[in-house]
C-alpha positions, 0 to 999 in steps of 0.5 A, spaced: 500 500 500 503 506 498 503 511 503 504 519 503 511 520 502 510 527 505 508 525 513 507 520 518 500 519 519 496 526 521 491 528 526 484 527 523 479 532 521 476 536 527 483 534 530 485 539 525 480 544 526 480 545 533 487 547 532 486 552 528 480 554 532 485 555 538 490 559 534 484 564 532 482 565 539 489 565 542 490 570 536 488 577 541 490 574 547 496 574 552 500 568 552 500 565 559 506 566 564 511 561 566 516 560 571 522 562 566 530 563 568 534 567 567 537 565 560 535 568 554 530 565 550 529 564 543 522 568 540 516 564 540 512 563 533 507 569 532 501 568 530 494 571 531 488 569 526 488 572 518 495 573 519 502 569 520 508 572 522 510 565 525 518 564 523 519 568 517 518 567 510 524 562 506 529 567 502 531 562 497 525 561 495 523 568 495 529 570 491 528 565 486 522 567 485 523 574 484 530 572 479 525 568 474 520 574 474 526 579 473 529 574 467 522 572 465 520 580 464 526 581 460 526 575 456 518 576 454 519 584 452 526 581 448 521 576 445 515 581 443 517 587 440 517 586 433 510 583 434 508 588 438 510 594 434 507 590 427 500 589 431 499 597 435 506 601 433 509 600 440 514 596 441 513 596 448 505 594 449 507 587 452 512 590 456 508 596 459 501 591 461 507 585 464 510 590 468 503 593 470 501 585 471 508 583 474 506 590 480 500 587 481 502 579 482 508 582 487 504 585 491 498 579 491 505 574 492 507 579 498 499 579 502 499 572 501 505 570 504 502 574 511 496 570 509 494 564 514 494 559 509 490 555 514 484 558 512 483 555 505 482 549 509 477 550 512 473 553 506 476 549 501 468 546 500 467 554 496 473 554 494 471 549 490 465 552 489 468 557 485 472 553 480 466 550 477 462 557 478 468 561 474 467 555 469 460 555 468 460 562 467 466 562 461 461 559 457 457 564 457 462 569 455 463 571 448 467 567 443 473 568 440 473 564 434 469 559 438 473 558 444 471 561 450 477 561 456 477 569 458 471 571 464 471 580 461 473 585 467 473 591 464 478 592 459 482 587 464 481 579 462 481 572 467 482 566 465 477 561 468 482 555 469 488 559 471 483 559 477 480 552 477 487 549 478 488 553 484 482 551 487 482 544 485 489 543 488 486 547 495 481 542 494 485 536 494 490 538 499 483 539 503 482 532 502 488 529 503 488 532 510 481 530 511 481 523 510 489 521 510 487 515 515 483 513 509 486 514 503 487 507 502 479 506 500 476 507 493 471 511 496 476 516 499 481 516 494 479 514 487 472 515 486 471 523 489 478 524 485 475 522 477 468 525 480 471 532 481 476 531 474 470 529 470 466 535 471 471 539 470 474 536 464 467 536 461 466 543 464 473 545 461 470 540 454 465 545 452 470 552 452 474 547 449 481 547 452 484 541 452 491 542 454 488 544 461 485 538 462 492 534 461 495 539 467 488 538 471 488 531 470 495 530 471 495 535 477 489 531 481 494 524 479 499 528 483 495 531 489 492 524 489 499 520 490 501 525 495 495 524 499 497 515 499 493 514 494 494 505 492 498 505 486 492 500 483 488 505 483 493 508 478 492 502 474 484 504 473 485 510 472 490 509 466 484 504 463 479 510 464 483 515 461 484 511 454 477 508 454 475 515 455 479 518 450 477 513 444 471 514 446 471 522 445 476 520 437 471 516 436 465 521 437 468 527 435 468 530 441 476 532 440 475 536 433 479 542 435 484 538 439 485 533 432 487 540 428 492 541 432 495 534 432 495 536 424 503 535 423 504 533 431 512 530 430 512 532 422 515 540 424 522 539 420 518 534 414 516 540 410 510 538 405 505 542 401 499 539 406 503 540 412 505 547 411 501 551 415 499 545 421 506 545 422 508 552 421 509 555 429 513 548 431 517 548 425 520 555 426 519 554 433 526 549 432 528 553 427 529 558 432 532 552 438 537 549 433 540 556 431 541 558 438 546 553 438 551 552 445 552 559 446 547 563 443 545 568 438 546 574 444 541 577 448 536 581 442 539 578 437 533 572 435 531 572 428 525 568 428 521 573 433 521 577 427 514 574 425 517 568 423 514 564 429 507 567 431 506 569 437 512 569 441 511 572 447 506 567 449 507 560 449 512 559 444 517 565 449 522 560 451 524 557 444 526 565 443 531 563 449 534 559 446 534 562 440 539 568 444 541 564 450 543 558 447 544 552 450 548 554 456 543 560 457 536 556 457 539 551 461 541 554 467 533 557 467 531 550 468 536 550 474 533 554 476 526 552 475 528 546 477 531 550 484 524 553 485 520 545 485 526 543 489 525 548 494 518 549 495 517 542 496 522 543 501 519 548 505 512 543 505 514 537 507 517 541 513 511 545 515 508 544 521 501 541 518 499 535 513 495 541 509 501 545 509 505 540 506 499 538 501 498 545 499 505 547 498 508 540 494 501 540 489 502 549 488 510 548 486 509 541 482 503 545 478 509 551 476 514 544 475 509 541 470 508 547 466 515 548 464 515 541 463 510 540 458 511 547 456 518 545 453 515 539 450 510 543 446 515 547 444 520 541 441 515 537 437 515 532 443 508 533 444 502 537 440 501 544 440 495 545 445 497 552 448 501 551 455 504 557 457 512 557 461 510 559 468 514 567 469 516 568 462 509 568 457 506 573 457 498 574 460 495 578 467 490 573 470 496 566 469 502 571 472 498 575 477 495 568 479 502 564 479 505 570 484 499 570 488 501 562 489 508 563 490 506 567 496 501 562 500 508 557 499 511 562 503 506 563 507 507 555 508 514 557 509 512 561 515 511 555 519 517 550 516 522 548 521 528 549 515 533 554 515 531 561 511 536 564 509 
């Protein structure tokens, strides 16, 4: 039977909650005297209600952070500016909004981190709630070439599903906690996990936007995995996922996602009927081979210049690559893989199971994006719209990401693990 590597077996449901119940009611009130010495004492934790100060936020996690955005905000204006100037005659219109948009995100990253992370517990049940309400209400929004993903704000857009991730990822770290002496049961692992993905998916079915029921599924997989979920159930849920996508092929339910896989593998086999269904992947290695070891120099990318259409977005990281080269691009992914490496550190050591869930299932999320982005990008897998985490342009994905990136801090505020 597999059990969660994050921690020994916890404290139950209401166990947990009359924890966190004392901690709010301890919140305002002076703790109680004790016969102390004459030694100095280390400071206690610090905690009271909404907000944790406790032992401080991680350094490392914090600056690694901060050097991605930085790296990434230069890199998307280096990318963009040749589109931006073909498209509104400013070559520094996604550079203006990422830098508006990053502001926004700091200081949602910054809030969260004093957020007592513990509450989402309690209301994971309307977190929940909200992701399938944001999903409903999409589907009533105006379409952009049959697509619906963009919830319209004033002249600022939300994507529904940067905020579904989130919410599922709360929901299952909620779970997991829940019933983590149950675990082994279908009935607490299994069927709750396919029933919420199935609604989803068939949610995320109807805007379509298939790509992110990949990293949802594959998101609910490793939040089940975590909470000790049996490896046999694992075995099913392979079963149902080929039944299920055989029957969708079969149905033409994946229309839109078949047009993207026109060409999948067949970027450099350039023919008359491939031309255009390749076209983006094509230049898009054209772009990462003439990169080479060291690069073609900061600025200096050739196929940003409406070759490889939209390179701000999904496709940035080939721009890299292109200017950075091998040694450049590689040492991103470090620190990518730093970022995973240490957010995972900060929440095995936190001082709760839902600390521990949380932290693991919001690091992965950022790790499998850049995972399935640079597979996109190579031809290893269909173009389907994954955009790299800190470096693609777009408001509601790095506001959301940030603000993610802080309540892992907030995790850290309760982690016994050394912060600076």
């Amino acid at each position: 039977m597999h059990q969660s590597f994050l921690h020994k077996k916890t404290a139950p449901d209401r166990a947990y909650l009359r924890s966190l119940s004392a901690q709010q009611s301890a919140g305002s009130a002076a703790a109680p005297r004790r016969k102390t010495d004459s030694r100095k004492k280390a400071p206690e934790k610090k905690k009271s209600g909404l907000l944790s100060v406790g032992l401080g936020l991680d350094m490392p996690f914090l600056l690694l952070v901060l050097a991605l955005l930085t790296i990434g905000i230069i890199m998307m204006f280096s990318a963009s500016y040749p589109t931006a100037y073909s498209k509104t005659g400013d070559s520094f219109y996604y550079l203006k909004r990422q830098l508006i948009f990053a502001g926004l995100g700091v200081a949602a990253m910054i809030a969260c981190s004093y957020f007592n992370y513990r509450y989402l517990y309690r209301f994971a049940k309307i977190i929940l709630g909200i992701s399938f309400a944001v999903l409903i209400i999409v589907l009533f929004m105006p379409s952009e070439t049959g697509i619906r993903r963009w919830i319209g704000v004033g002249s600022f857009t939300i994507q529904a599903s940067e905020i579904t991730k989130f919410c599922l990822i709360v929901f299952f770290a909620y779970w997991g906690t829940k019933y983590a002496d149950k675990m082994q049961y279908m009935k607490y692992s299994f069927m709750p996990g396919m029933i919420i993905f199935g609604a989803t998916a068939v949610l995320l079915l109807l805007e379509p936007h298939y790509s992110c029921i990949v990293i949802v599924f594959l998101l609910v997989l490793i939040m089940l995995f975590l909470s000790g979920m049996p490896l046999k159930y694992f075995g099913i849920i392979a079963v149902i996922a080929v039944v299920a996508f055989v029957i969708a092929f079969s149905t033409g339910l994946l229309g839109y996602a078949m047009d993207r896989m026109d060409g999948w593998g067949q970027a450099l086999n350039y023919t008359p009927e491939n031309k255009w269904a390749t076209y983006q992947t094509r230049n898009s290695l054209y772009a990462i081979g003439s990169g080479g070891v060291w690069g073609l120099g900061l600025g200096q990318s050739r196929q940003k210049y409406l070759y490889l259409p939209e390179p701000q977005n999904d496709f940035v990281y080939a721009v890299v690559c292109e200017e950075l080269g091998l040694i450049g691009a590689g040492v991103i992914l470090v620190l990518f893989g730093l970022l995973v490496y240490r957010g995972i550190r900060i929440s095995r050591a936190a001082s709760d199971n839902f600390g521990k869930l949380l932290g693991c299932g919001l690091v992965a999320q950022v790790g499998l994006q850049v995972v399935l982005n640079v597979l996109v990008i190579t031809d290893w897998l269909p173009n389907t719209g994954i955009s790299f985490p800190f470096f693609s342009y777009g408001g509601s994905s790095l506001i959301m990401l940030l603000a993610q990136m802080g309540i892992v801090l907030s995790v850290s505020r309760t982690a016994n693990i050394e912060k600076t």
